[in-house]
Each structure stands twice: as structure tokens, then as C-alpha cells.
N, CA, C and O atoms as CSV, one atom per row, in Angstrom:
chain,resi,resn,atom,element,x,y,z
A,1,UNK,N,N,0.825,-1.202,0.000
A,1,UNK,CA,C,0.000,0.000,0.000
A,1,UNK,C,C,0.862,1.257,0.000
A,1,UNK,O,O,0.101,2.197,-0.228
A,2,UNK,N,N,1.759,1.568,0.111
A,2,UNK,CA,C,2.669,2.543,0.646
A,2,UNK,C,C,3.374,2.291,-0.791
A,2,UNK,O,O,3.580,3.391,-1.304
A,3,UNK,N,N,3.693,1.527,-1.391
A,3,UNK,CA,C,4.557,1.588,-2.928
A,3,UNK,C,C,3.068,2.485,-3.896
A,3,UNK,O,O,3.181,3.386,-4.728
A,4,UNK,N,N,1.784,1.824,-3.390
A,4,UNK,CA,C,0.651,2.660,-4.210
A,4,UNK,C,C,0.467,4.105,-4.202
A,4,UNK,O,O,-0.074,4.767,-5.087
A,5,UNK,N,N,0.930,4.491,-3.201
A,5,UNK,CA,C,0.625,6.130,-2.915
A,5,UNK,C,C,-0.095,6.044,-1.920
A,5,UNK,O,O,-0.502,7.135,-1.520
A,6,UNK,N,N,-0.449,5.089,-1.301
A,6,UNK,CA,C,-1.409,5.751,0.027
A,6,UNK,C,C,-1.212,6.217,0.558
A,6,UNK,O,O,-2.208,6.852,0.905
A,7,UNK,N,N,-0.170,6.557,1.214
A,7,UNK,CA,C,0.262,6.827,2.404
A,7,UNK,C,C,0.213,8.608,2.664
A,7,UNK,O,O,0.092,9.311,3.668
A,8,UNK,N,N,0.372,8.880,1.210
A,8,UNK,CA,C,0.251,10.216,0.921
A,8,UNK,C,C,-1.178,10.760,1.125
A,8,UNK,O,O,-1.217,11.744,1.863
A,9,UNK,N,N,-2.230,10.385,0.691
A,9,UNK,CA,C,-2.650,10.195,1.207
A,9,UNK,C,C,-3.141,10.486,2.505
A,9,UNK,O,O,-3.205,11.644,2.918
A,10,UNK,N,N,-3.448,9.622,3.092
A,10,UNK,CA,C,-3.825,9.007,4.926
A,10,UNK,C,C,-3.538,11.002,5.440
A,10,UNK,O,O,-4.307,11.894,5.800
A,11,UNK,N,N,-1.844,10.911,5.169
A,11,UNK,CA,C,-1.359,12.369,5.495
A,11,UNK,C,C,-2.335,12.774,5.176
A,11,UNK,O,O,-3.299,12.366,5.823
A,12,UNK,N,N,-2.559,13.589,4.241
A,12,UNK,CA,C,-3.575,14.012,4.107
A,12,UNK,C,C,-5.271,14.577,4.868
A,12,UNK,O,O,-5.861,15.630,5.111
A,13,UNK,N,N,-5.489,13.051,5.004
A,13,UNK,CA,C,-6.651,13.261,6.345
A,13,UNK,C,C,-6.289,13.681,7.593
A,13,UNK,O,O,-7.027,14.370,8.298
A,14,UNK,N,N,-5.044,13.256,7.957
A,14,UNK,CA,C,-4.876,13.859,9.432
A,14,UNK,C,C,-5.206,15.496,9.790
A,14,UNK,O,O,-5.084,15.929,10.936
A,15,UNK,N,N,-5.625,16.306,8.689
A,15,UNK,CA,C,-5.882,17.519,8.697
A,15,UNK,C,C,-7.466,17.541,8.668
A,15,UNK,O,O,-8.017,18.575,9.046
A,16,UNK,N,N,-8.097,16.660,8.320
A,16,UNK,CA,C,-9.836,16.366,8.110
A,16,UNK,C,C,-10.033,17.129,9.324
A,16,UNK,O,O,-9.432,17.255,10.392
A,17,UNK,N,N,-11.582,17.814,8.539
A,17,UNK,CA,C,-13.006,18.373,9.505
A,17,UNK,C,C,-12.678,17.183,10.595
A,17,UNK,O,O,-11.801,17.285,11.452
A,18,UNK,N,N,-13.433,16.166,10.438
A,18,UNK,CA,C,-14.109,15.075,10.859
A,18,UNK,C,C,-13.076,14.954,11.668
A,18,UNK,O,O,-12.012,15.413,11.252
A,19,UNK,N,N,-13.106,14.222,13.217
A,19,UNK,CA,C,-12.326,13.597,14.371
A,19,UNK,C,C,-12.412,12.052,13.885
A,19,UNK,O,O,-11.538,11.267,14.253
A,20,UNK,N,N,-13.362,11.673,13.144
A,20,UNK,CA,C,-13.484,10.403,13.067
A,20,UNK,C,C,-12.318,10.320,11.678
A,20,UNK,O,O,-11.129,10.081,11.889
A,21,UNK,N,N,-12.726,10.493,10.634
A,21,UNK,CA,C,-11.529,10.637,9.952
A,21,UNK,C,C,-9.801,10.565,9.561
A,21,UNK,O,O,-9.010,9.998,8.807
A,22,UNK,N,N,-9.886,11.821,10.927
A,22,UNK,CA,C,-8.534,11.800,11.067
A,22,UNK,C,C,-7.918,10.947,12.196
A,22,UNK,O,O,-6.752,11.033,12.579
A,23,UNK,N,N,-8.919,10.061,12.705
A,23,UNK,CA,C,-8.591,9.032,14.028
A,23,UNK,C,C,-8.382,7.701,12.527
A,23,UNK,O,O,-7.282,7.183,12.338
A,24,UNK,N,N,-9.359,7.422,11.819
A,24,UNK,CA,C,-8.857,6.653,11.055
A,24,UNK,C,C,-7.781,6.327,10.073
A,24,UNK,O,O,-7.378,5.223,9.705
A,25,UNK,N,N,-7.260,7.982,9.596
A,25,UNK,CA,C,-5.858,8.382,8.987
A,25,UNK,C,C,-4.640,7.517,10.076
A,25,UNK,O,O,-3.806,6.674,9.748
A,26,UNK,N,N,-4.909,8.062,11.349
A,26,UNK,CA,C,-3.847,8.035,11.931
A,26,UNK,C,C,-3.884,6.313,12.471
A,26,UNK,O,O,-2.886,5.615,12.646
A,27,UNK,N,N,-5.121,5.952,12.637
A,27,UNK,CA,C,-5.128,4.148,12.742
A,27,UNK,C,C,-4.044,3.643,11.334
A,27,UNK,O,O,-3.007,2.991,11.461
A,28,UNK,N,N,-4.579,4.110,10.136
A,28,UNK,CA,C,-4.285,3.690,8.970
A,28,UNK,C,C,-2.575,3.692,9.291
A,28,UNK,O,O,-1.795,2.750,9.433
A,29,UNK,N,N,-2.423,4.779,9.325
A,29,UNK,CA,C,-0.329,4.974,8.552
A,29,UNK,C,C,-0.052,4.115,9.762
A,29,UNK,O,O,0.657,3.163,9.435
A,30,UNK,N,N,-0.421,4.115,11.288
A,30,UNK,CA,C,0.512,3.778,12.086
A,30,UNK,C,C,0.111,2.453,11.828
A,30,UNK,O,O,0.422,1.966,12.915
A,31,UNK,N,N,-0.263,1.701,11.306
A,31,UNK,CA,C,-0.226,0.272,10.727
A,31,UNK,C,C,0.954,-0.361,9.823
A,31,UNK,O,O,1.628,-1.369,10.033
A,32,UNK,N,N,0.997,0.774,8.495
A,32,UNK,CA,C,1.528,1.140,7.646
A,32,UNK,C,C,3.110,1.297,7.769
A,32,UNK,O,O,3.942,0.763,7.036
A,33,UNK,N,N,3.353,2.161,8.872
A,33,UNK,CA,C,4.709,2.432,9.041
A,33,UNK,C,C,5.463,1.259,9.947
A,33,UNK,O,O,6.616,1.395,10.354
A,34,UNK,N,N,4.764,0.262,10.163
A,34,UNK,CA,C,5.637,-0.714,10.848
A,34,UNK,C,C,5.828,-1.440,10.121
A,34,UNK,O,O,6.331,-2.492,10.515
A,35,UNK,N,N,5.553,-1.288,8.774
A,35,UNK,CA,C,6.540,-2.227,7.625
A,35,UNK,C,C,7.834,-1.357,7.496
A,35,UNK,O,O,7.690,-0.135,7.453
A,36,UNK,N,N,9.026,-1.872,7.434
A,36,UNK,CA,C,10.095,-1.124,7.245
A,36,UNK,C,C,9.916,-0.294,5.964
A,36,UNK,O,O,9.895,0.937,5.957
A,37,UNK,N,N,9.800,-1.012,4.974
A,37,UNK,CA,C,9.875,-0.539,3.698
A,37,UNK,C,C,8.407,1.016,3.288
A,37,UNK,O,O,8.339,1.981,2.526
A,38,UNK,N,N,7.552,0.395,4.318
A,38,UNK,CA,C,6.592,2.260,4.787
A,38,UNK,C,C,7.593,3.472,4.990
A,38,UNK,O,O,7.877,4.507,4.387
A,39,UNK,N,N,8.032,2.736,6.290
A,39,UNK,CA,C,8.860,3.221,7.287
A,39,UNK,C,C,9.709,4.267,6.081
A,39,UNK,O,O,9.352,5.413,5.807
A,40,UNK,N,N,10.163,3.990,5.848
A,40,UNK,CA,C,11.685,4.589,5.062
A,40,UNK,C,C,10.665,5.717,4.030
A,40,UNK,O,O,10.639,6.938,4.183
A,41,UNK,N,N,9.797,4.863,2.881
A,41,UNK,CA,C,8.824,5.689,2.056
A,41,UNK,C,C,8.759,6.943,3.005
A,41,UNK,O,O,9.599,7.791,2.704
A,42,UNK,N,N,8.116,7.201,3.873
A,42,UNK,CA,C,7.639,8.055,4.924
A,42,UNK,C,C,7.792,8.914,4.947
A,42,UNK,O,O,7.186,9.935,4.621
A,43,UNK,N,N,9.437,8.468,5.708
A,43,UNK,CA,C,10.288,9.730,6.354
A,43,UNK,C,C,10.980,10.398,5.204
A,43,UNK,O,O,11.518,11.497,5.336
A,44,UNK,N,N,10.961,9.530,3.737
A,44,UNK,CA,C,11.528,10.122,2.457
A,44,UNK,C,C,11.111,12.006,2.023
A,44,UNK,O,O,11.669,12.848,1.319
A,45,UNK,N,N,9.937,11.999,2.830
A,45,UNK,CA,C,8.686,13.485,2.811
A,45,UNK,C,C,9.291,14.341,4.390
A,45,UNK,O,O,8.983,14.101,5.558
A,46,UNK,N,N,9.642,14.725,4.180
A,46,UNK,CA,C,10.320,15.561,5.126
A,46,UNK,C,C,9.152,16.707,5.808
A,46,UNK,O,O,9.273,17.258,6.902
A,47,UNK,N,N,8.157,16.860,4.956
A,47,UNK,CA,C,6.754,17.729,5.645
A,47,UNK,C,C,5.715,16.505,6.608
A,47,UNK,O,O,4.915,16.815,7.490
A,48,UNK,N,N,5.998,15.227,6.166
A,48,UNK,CA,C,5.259,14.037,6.967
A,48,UNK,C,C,5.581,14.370,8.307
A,48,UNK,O,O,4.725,14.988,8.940
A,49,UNK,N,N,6.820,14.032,8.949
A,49,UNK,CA,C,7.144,14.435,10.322
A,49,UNK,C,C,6.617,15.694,10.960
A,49,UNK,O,O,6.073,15.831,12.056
A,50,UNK,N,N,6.914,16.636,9.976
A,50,UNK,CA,C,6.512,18.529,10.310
A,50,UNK,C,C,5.492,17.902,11.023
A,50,UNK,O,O,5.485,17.595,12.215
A,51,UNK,N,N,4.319,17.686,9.872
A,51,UNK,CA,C,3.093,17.552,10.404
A,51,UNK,C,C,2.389,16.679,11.734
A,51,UNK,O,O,1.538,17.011,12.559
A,52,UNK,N,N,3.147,15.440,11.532
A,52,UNK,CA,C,2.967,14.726,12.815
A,52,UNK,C,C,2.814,15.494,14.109
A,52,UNK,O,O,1.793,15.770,14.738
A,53,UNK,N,N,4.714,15.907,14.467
A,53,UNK,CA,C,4.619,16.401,15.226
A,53,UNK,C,C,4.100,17.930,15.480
A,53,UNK,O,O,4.068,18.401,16.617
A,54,UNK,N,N,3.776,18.521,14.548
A,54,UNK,CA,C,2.331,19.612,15.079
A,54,UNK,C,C,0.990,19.557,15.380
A,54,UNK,O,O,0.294,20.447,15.868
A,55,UNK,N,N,0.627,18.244,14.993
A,55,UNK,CA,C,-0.692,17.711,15.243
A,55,UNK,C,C,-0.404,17.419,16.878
A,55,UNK,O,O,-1.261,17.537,17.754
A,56,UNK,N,N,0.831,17.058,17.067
A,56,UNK,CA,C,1.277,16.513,18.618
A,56,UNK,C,C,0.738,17.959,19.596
A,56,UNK,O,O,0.199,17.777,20.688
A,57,UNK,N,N,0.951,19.264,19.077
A,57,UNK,CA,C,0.834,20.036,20.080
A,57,UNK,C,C,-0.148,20.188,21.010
A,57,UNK,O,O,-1.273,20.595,20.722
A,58,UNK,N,N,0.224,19.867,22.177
A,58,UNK,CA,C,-0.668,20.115,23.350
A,58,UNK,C,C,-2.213,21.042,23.784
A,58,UNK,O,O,-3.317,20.821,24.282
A,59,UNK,N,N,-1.359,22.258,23.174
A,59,UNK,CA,C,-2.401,23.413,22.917
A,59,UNK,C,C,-3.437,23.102,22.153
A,59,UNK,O,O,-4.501,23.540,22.592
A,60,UNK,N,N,-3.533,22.281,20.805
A,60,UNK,CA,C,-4.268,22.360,19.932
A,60,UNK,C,C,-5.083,20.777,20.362
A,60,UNK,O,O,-4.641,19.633,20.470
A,61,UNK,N,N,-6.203,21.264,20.500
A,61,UNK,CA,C,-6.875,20.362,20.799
A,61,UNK,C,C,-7.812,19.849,19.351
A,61,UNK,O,O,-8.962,19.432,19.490
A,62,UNK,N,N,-7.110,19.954,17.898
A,62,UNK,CA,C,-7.904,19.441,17.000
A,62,UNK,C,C,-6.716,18.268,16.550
A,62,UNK,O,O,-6.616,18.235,15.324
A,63,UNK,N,N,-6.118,17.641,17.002
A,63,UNK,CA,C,-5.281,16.411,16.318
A,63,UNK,C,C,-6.202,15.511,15.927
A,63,UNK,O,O,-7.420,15.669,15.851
A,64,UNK,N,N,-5.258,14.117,15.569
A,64,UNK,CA,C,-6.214,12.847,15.316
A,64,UNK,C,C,-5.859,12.181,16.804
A,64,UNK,O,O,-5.463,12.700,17.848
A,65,UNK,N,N,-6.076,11.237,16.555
A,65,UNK,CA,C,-5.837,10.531,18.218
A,65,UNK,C,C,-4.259,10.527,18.089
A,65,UNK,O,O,-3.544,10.077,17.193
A,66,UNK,N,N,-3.941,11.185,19.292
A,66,UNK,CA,C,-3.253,11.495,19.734
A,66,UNK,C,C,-1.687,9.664,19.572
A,66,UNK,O,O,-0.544,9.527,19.136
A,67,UNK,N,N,-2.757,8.760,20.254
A,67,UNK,CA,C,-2.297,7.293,20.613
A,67,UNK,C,C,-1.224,7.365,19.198
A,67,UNK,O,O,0.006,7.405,19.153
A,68,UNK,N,N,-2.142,7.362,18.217
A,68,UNK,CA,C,-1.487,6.523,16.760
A,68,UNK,C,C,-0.840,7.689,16.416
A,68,UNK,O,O,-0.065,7.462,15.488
A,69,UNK,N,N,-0.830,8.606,16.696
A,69,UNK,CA,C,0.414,9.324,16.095
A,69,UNK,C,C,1.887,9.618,17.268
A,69,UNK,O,O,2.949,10.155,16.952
A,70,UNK,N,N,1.587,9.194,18.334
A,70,UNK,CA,C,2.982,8.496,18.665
A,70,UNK,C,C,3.764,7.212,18.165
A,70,UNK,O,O,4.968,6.969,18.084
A,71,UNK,N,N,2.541,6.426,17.834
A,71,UNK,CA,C,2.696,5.252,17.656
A,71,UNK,C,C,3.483,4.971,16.376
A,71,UNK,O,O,4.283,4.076,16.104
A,72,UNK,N,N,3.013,6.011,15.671
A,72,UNK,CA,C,3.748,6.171,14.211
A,72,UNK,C,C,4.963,6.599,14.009
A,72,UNK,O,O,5.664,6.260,13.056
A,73,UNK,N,N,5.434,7.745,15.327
A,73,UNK,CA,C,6.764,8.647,15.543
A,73,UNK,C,C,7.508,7.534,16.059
A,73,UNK,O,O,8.663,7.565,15.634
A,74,UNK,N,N,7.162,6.065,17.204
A,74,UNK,CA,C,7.727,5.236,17.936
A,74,UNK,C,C,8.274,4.878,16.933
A,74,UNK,O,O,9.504,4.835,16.926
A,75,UNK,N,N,7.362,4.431,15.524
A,75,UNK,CA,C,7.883,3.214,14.298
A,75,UNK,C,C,8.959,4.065,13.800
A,75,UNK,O,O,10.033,3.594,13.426
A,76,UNK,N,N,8.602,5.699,13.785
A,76,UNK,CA,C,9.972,5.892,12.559
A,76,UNK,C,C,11.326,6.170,13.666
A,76,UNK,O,O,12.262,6.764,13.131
A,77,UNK,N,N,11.534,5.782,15.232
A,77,UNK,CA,C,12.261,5.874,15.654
A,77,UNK,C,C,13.212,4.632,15.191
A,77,UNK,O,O,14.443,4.629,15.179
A,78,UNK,N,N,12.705,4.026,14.974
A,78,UNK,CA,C,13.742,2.684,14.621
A,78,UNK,C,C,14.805,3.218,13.676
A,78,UNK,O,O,16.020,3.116,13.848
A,79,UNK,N,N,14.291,3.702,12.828
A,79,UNK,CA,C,14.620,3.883,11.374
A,79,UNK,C,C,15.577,5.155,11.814
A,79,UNK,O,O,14.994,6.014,12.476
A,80,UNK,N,N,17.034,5.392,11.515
A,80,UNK,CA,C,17.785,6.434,11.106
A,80,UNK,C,C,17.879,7.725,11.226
A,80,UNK,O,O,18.196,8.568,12.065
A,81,UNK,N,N,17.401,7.615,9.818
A,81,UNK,CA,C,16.974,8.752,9.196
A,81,UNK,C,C,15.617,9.530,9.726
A,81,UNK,O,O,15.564,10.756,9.629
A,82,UNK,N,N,14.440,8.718,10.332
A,82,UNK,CA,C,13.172,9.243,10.904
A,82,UNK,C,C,13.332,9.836,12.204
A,82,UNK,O,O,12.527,10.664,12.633
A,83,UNK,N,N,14.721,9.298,13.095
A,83,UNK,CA,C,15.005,9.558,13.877
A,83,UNK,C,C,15.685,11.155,14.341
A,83,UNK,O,O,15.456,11.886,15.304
A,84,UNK,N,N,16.663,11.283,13.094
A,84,UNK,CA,C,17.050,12.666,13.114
A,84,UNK,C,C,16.765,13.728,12.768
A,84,UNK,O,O,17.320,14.821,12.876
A,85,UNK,N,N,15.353,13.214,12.089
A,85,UNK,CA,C,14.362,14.504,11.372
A,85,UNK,C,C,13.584,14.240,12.600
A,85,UNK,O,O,12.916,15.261,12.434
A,86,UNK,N,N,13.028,13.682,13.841
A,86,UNK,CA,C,12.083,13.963,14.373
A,86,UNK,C,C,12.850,14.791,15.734
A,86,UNK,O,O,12.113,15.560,16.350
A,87,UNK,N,N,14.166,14.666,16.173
A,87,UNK,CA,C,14.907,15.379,17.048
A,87,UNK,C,C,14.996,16.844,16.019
A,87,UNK,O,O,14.265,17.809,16.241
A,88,UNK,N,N,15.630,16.828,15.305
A,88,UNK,CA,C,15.720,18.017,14.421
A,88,UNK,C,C,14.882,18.898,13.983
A,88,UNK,O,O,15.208,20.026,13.611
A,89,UNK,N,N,13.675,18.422,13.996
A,89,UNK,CA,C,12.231,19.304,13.567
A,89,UNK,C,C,12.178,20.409,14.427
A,89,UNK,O,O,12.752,20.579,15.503
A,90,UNK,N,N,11.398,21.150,13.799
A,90,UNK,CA,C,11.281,22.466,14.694
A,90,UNK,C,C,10.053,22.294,15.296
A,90,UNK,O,O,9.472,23.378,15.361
A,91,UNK,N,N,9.276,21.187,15.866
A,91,UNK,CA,C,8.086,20.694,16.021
A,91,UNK,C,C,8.409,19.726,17.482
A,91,UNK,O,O,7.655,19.390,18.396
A,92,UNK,N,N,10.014,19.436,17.212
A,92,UNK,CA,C,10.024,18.039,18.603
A,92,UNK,C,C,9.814,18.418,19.785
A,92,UNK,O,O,9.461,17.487,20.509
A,93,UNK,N,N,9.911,19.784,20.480
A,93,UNK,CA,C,9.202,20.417,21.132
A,93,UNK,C,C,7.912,19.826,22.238
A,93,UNK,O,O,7.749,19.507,23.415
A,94,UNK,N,N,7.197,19.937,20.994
A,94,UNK,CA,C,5.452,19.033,21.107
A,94,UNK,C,C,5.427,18.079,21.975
A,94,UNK,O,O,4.709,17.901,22.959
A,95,UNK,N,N,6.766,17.129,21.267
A,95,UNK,CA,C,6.602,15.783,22.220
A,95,UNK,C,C,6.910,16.043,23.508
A,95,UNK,O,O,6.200,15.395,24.278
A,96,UNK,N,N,7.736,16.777,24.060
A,96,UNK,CA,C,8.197,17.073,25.642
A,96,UNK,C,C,7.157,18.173,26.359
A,96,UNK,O,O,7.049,18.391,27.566
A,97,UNK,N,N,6.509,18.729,25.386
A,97,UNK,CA,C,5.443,19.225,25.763
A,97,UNK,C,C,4.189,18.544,25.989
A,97,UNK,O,O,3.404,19.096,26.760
A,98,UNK,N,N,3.914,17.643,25.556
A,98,UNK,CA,C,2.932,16.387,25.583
A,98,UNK,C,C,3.643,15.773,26.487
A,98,UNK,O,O,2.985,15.005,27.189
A,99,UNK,N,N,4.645,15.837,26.692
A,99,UNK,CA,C,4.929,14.019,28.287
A,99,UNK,C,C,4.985,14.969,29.136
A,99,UNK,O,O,5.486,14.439,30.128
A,100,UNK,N,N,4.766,16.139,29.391
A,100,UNK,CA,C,4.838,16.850,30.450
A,100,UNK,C,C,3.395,16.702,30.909
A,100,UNK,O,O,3.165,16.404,32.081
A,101,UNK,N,N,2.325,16.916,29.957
A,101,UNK,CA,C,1.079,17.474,29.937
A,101,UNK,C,C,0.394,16.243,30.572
A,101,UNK,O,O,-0.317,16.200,31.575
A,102,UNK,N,N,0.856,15.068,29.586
A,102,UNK,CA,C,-0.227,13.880,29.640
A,102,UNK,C,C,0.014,12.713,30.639
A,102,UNK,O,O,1.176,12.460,30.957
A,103,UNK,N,N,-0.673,12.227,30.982
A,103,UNK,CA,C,-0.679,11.606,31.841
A,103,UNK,C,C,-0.243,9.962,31.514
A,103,UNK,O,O,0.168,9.086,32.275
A,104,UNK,N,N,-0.571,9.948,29.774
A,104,UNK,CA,C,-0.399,8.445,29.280
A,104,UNK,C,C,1.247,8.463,29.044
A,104,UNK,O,O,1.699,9.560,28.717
A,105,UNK,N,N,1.930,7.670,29.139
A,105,UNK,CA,C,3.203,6.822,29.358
A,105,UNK,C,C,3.738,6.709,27.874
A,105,UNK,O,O,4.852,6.266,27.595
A,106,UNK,N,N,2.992,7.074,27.138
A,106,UNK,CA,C,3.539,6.783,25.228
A,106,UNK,C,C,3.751,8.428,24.725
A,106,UNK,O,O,3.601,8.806,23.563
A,107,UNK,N,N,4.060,9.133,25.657
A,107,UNK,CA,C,4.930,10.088,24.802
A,107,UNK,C,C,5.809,10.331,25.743
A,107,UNK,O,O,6.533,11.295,25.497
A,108,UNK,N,N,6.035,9.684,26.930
A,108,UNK,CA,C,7.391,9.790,27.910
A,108,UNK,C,C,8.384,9.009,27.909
A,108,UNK,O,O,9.522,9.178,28.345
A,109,UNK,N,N,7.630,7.629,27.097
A,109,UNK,CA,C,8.421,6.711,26.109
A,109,UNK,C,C,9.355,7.040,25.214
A,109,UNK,O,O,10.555,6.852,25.015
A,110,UNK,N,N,8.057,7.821,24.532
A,110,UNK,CA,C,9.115,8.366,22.738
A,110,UNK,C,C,9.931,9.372,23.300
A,110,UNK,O,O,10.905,9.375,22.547
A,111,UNK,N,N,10.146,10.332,24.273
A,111,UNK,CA,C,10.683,11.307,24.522
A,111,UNK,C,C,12.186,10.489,24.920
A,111,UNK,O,O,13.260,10.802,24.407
A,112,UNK,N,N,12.025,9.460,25.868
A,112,UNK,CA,C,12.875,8.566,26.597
A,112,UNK,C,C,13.849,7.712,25.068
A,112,UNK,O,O,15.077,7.780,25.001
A,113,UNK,N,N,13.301,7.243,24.384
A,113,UNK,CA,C,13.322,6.937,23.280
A,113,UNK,C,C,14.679,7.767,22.533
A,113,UNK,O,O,15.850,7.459,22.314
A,114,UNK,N,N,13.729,9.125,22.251
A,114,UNK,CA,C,14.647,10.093,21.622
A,114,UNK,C,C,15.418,10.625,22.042
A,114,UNK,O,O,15.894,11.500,21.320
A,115,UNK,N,N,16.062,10.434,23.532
A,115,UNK,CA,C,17.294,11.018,23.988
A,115,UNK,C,C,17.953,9.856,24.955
A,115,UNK,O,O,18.315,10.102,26.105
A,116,UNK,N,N,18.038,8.836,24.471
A,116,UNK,CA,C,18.596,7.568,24.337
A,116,UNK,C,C,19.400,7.250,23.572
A,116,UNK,O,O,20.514,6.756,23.742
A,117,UNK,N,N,18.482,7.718,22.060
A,117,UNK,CA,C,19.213,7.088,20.633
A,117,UNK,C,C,20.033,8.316,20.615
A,117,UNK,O,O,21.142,8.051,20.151
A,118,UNK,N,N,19.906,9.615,20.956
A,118,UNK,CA,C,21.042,10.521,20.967
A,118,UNK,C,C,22.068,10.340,21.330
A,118,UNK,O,O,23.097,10.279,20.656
A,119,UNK,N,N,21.846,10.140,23.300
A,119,UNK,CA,C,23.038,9.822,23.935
A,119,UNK,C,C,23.967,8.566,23.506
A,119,UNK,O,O,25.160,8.420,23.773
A,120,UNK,N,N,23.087,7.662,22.745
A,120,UNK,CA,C,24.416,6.730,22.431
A,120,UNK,C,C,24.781,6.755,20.937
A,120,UNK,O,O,25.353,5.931,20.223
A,121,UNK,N,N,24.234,8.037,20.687
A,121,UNK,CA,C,25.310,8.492,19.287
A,121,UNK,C,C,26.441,9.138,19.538
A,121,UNK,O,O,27.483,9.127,18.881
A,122,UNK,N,N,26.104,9.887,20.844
A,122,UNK,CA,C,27.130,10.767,21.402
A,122,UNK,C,C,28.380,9.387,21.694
A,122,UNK,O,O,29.588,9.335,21.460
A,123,UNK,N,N,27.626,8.608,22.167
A,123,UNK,CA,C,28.773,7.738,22.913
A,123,UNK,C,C,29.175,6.982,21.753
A,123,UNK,O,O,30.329,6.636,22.009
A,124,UNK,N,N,28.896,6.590,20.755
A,124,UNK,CA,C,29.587,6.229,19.562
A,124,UNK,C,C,30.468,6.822,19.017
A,124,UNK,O,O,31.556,6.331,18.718
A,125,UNK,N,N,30.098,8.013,18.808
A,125,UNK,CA,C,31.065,8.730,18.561
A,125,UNK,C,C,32.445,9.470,18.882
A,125,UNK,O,O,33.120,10.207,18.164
A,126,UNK,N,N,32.728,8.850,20.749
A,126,UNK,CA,C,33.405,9.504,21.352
A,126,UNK,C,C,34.562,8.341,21.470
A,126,UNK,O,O,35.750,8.545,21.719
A,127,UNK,N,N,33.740,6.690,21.159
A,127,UNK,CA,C,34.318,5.435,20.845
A,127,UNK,C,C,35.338,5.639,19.500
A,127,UNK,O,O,36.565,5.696,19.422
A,128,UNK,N,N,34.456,5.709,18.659
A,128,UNK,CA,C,35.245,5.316,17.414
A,128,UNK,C,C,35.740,6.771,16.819
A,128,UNK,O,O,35.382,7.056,15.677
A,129,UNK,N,N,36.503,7.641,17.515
A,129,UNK,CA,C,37.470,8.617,16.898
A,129,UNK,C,C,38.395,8.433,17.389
A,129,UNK,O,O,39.392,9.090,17.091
């Protein structure tokens, strides 16, 4: 589905009128992105992440469910490249603003997550020079 164009797509709805909609966008990709080969498609869109994580913002109480679009940021943590565009965004913010806010355990994860895979880049890097 993701070689078809969907995925482009799905994005897409996460901006929908409808709550129902954009709860189903965000069911949809975070399905989607736990195929590796999503995964990579994905993060290839460099406005995909933007958007994620602004839908993340706390303040704005029009996201899609909230759940699946961590769930989707968790999947592209695996991945590299998804990883250093989602620290790097001018949006990652959101997420430490959300594990502050919320009370659920899946964005104190991804936050935990994302300055994990940092610190042991740092420490890779301090190895092999």
C-alpha cells in the first residue's frame, strides 16, 4: 500500500473536519509504518514528520488521536533517518510538551526513546574517533 501512494494520502486526512476521519488516517499509517519498507517511504517526505509532530501540540486540541500518532513517531524511531528529522524538527518540542502534559506513558516513552538514541550516538562517537 505505501509503494501505491497511500500513504500520501492518509497524510492528508490527518488535517480532516471530521475527528473520526482523522482518528482513522492516523489508525491507517501507524499500521503502515511498521513495515520497514513504509517506514523509510515516509520519512523520504520531510513535511510528513513537520506535520505529525504539530498535530502533537498540546495546545491544539484538534489532532487525530493522539495514541497513533505516537505510535507512528515510535515506528519511525527505529529507522535512522526518521530519527534525526524527528529530534531536528522544529516541532520536537510538542513531544516534551505532551509528556509533560499527559498523563499516558507513550509520549514519555518516545521522549525517553529520543534522547537515548542521541546519547548513544554521542557515545559512539566519542568510541570510534
Amino acid at each position: 500500500m505505501g509503494d501505491a501512494g497511500f500513504m500520501a494520502e492518509f497524510v492528508k486526512f490527518l488535517n480532516a473536519k471530521s475527528y473520526e476521519v482523522r482518528e482513522m488516517a492516523a489508525e491507517a499509517l501507524s499500521g503502515m509504518v511498521m513495515v520497514p519498507r513504509n517506514r523509510k517511504r515516509f520519512v523520504q517526505d520531510d513535511h510528513n514528520i513537520a506535520l505529525l509532530l504539530q498535530l502533537l501540540d498540546p495546545e491544539d486540541g484538534n489532532s487525530g488521536n493522539k495514541k497513533y500518532l505516537i505510535s507512528i513517531l515510535m515506528s519511525l524511531t527505529s529507522c535512522n533517518s526518521g530519527r534525526k528529522k524527528i529530534v531536528s524538527s522544529g516541532f520536537a518540542k510538542n513531544i516534551d510538551k505532551l509528556a509533560e502534559v499527559e498523563v499516558s506513558s507513550d509520549a514519555k516513552k518516545l521522549v525517553k526513546k529520543l534522547s537515548t538514541n542521541r546519547f548513544r550516538i554521542m557515545l559512539n562517537g566519542i568510541w570510534h574517533s
